[in-house]
Residue frames relative to the residue before (quaternion, step in Angstrom):
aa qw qx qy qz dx dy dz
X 1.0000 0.0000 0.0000 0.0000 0.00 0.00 0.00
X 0.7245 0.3929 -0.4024 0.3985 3.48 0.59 -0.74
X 0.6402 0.2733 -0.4898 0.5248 4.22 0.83 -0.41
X 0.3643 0.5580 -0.6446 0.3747 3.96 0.30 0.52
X 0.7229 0.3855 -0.2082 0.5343 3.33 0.28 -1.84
X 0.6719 0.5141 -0.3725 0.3815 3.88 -0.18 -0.58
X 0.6980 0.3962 -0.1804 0.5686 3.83 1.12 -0.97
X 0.4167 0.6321 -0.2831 0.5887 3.43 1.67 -0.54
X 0.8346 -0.0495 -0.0215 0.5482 4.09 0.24 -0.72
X 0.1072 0.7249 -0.5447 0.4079 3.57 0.32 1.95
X 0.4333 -0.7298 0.4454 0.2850 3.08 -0.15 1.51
X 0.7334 0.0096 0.0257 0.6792 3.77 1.05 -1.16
X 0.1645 0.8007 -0.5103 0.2673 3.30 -1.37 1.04
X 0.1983 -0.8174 0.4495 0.3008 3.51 -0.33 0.24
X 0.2305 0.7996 -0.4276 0.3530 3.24 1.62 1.24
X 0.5036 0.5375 -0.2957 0.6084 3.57 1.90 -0.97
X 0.7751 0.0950 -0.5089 0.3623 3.73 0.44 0.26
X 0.3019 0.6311 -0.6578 0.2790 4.11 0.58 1.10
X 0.1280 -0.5590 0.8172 -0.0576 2.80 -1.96 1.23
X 0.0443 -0.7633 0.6437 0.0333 3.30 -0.40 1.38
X 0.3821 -0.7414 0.4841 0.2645 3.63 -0.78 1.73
X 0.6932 0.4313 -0.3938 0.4222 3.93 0.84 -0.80
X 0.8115 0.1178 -0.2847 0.4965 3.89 -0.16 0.19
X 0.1216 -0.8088 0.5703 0.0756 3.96 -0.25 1.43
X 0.5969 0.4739 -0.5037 0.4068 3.53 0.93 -0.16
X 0.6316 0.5038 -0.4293 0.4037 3.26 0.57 -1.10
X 0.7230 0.5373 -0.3364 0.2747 3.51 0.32 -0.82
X 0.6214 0.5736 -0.2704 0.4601 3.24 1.44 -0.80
X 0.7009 0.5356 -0.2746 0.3827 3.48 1.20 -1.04
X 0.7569 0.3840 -0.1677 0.5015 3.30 1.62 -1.33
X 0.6262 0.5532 -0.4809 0.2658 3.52 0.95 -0.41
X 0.3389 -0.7775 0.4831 0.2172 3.50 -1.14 0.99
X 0.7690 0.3639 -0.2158 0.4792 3.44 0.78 -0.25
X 0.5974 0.5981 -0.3244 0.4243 3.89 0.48 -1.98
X 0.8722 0.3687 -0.2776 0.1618 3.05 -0.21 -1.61
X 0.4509 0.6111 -0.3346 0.5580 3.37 1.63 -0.81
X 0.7377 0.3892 -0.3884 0.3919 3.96 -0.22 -1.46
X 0.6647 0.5992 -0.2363 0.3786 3.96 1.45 -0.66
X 0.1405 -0.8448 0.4415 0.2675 2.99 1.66 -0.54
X 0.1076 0.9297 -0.2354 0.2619 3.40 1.32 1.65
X 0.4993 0.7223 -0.1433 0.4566 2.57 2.63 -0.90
X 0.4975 -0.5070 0.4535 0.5384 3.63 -1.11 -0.36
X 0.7905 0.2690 -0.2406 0.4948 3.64 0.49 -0.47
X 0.5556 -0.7002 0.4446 0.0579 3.10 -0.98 1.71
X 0.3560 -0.6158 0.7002 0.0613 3.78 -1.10 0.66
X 0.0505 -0.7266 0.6784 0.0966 3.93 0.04 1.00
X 0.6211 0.4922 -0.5629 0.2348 3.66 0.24 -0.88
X 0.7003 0.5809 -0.3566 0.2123 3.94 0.63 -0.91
X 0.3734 0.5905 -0.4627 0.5456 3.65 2.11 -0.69
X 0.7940 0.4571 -0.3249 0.2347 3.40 0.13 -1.90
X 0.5773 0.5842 -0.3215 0.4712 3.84 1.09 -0.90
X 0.8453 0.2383 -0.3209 0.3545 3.60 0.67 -1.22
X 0.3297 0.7620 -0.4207 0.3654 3.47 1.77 0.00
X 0.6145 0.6955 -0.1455 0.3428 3.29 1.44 -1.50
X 0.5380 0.6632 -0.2783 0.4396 3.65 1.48 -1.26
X 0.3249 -0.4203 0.7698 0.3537 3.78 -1.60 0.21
X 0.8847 0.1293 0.1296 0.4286 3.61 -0.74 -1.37
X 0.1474 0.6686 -0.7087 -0.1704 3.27 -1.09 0.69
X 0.4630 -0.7026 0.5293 0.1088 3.53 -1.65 0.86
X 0.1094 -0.8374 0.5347 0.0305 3.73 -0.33 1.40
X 0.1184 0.8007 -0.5852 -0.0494 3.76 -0.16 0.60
X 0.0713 -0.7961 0.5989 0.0490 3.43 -1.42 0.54
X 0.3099 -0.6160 0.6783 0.2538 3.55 -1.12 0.96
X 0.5134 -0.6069 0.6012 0.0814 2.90 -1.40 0.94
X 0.8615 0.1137 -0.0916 0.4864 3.57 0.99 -0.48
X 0.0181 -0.8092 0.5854 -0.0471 2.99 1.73 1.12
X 0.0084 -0.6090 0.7597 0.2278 3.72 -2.06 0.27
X 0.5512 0.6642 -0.4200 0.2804 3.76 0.94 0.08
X 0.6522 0.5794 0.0116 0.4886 2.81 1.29 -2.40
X 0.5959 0.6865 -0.4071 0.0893 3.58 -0.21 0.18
X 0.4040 -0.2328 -0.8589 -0.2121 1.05 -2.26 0.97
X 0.7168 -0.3644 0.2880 0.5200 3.77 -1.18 0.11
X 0.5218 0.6748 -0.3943 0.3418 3.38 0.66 -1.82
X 0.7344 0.4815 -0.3153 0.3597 4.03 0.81 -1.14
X 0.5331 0.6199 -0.4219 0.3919 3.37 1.36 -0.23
X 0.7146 0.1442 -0.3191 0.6056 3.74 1.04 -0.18
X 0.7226 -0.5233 0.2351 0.3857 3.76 0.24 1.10
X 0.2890 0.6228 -0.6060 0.4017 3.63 0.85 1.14
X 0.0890 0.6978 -0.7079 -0.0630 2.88 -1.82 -0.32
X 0.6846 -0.3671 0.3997 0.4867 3.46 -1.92 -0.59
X 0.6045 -0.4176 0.5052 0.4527 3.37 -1.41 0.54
X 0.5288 -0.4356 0.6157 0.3894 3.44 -1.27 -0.57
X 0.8117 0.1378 -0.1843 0.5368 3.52 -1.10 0.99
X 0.6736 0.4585 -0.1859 0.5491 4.00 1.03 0.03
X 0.1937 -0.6704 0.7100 0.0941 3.34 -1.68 0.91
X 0.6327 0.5788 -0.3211 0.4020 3.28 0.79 -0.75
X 0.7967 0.3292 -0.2391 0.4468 3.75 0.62 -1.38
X 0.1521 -0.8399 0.5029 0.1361 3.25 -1.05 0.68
X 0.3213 -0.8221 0.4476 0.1435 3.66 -0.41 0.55
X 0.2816 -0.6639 0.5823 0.3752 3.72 -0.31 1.08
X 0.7749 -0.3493 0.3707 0.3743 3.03 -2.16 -0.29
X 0.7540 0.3634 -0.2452 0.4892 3.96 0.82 -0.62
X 0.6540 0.5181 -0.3506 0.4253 3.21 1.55 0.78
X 0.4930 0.5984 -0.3928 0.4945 3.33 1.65 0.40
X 0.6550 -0.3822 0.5184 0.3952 3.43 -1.78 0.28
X 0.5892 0.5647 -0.2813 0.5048 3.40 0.09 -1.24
X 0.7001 0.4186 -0.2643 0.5146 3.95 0.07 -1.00
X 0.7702 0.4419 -0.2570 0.3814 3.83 0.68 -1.26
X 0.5996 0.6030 -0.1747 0.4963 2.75 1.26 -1.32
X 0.1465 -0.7838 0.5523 0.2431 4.02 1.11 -0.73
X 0.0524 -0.8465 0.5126 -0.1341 3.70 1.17 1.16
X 0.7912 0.1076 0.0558 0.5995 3.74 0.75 -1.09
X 0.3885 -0.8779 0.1842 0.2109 3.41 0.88 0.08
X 0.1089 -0.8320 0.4593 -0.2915 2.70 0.79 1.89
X 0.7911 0.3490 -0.1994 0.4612 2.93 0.33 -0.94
X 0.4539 0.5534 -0.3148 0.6234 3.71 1.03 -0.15
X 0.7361 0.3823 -0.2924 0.4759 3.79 0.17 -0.85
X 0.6530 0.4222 -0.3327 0.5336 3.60 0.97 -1.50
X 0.7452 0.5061 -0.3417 0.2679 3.98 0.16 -0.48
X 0.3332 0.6397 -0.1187 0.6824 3.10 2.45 -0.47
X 0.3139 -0.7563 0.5579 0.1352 3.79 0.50 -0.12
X 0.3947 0.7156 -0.4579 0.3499 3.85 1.59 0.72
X 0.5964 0.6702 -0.3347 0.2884 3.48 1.17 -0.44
X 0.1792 0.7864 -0.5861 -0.0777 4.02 -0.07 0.36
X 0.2259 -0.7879 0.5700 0.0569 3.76 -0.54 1.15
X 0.3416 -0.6306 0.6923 -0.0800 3.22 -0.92 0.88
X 0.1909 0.5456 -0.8081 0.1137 3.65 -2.17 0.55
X 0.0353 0.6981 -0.7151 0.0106 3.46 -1.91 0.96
X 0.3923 -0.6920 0.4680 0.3850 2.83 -0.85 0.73
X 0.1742 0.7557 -0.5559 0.2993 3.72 -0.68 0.81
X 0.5076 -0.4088 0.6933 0.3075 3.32 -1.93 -0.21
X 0.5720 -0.5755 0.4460 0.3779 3.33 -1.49 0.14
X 0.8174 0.2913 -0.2010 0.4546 3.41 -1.28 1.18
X 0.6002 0.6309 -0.2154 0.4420 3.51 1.77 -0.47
X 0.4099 0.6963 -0.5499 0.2116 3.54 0.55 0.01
X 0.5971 -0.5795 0.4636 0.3045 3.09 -1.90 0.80
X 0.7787 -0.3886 0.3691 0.3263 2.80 -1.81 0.67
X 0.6150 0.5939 -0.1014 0.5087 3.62 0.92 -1.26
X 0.6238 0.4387 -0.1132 0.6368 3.62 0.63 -0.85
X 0.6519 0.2065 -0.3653 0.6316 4.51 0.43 -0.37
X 0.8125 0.3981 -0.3320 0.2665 3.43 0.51 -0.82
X 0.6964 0.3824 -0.2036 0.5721 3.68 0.73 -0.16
X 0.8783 0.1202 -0.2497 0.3895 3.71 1.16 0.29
X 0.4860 0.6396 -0.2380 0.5459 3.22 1.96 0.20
X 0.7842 0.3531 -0.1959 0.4712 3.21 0.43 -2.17
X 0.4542 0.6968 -0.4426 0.3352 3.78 0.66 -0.58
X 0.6478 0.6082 -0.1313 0.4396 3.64 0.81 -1.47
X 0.6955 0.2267 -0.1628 0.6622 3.55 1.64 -0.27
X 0.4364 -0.7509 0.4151 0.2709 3.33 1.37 0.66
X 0.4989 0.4965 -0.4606 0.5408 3.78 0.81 1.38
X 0.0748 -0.6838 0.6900 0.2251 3.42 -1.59 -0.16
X 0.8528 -0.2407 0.2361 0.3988 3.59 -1.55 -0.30
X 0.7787 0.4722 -0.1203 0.3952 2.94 1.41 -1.95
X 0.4994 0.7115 -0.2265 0.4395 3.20 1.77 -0.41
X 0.5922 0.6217 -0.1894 0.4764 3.04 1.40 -1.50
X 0.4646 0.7145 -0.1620 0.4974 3.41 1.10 -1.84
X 0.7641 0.5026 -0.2023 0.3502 3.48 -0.44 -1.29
X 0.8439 0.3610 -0.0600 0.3922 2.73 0.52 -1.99
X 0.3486 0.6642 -0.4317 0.5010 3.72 1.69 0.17
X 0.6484 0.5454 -0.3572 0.3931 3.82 0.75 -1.20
């Protein structure tokens, strides 16, 4: 508890992005960053529905063998259950999803949602895998890229 609480109030840290699934008050009270960008609080942040309402396309990718990200599942807005390590909740199985807290659910009902998994580490995908399912999305490829270097 105390390096919880110590990494918990770090001016900088990647402690502002812990969500700790076994104690949700505590998280809510202590987190300095997550819980706000989640709109996790009792009092809601409309501008972030209205911004992601705003998007053509949002783009979920997951490593499958994230060791950074975890669990991975959070990389397309899953997570643990509350009160659990073990269960994991997809994205249309959270509060946050029902609730349309950040607007996900609004986007996914909108057909904006294009999800994505590689096997990989986090940040590791193949060349093959940015180029045939990333670069497209900016209407380019590798070879495009290439060219335009000449």
């Amino acid at each position: 508890d105390l390096v919880r609480e110590h990494l918990y109030n770090a001016p900088v840290s990647f402690a502002g992005y812990w969500k700790n699934s076994m104690d949700k008050e505590k998280y809510l009270k202590d987190s300095k960053h997550l819980a706000g960008w989640n709109n996790e609080r009792d009092t809601k942040n409309s501008t972030y529905v209205s911004n992601m309402n705003s998007l053509d396309k949002y783009v979920m990718v997951e490593a499958l063998e994230d060791t950074v990200v975890i669990p991975h599942a959070s990389e397309q807005h899953g997570f643990y259950a509350w009160g659990s390590l073990d269960t994991i909740l997809t994205f249309n199985q959270t509060d946050a999803y029902k609730g349309d807290w950040v607007g996900i659910k609004s986007l996914n009902e909108a057909k904006k949602i294009d999800r994505y998994q590689y096997n990989g580490n986090h940040l590791r995908w193949s060349r093959e895998f940015w180029n045939d399912t990333i670069l497209p999305y900016f209407g380019t490829t590798f070879a495009d890229l290439e060219a335009a270097k000449v």
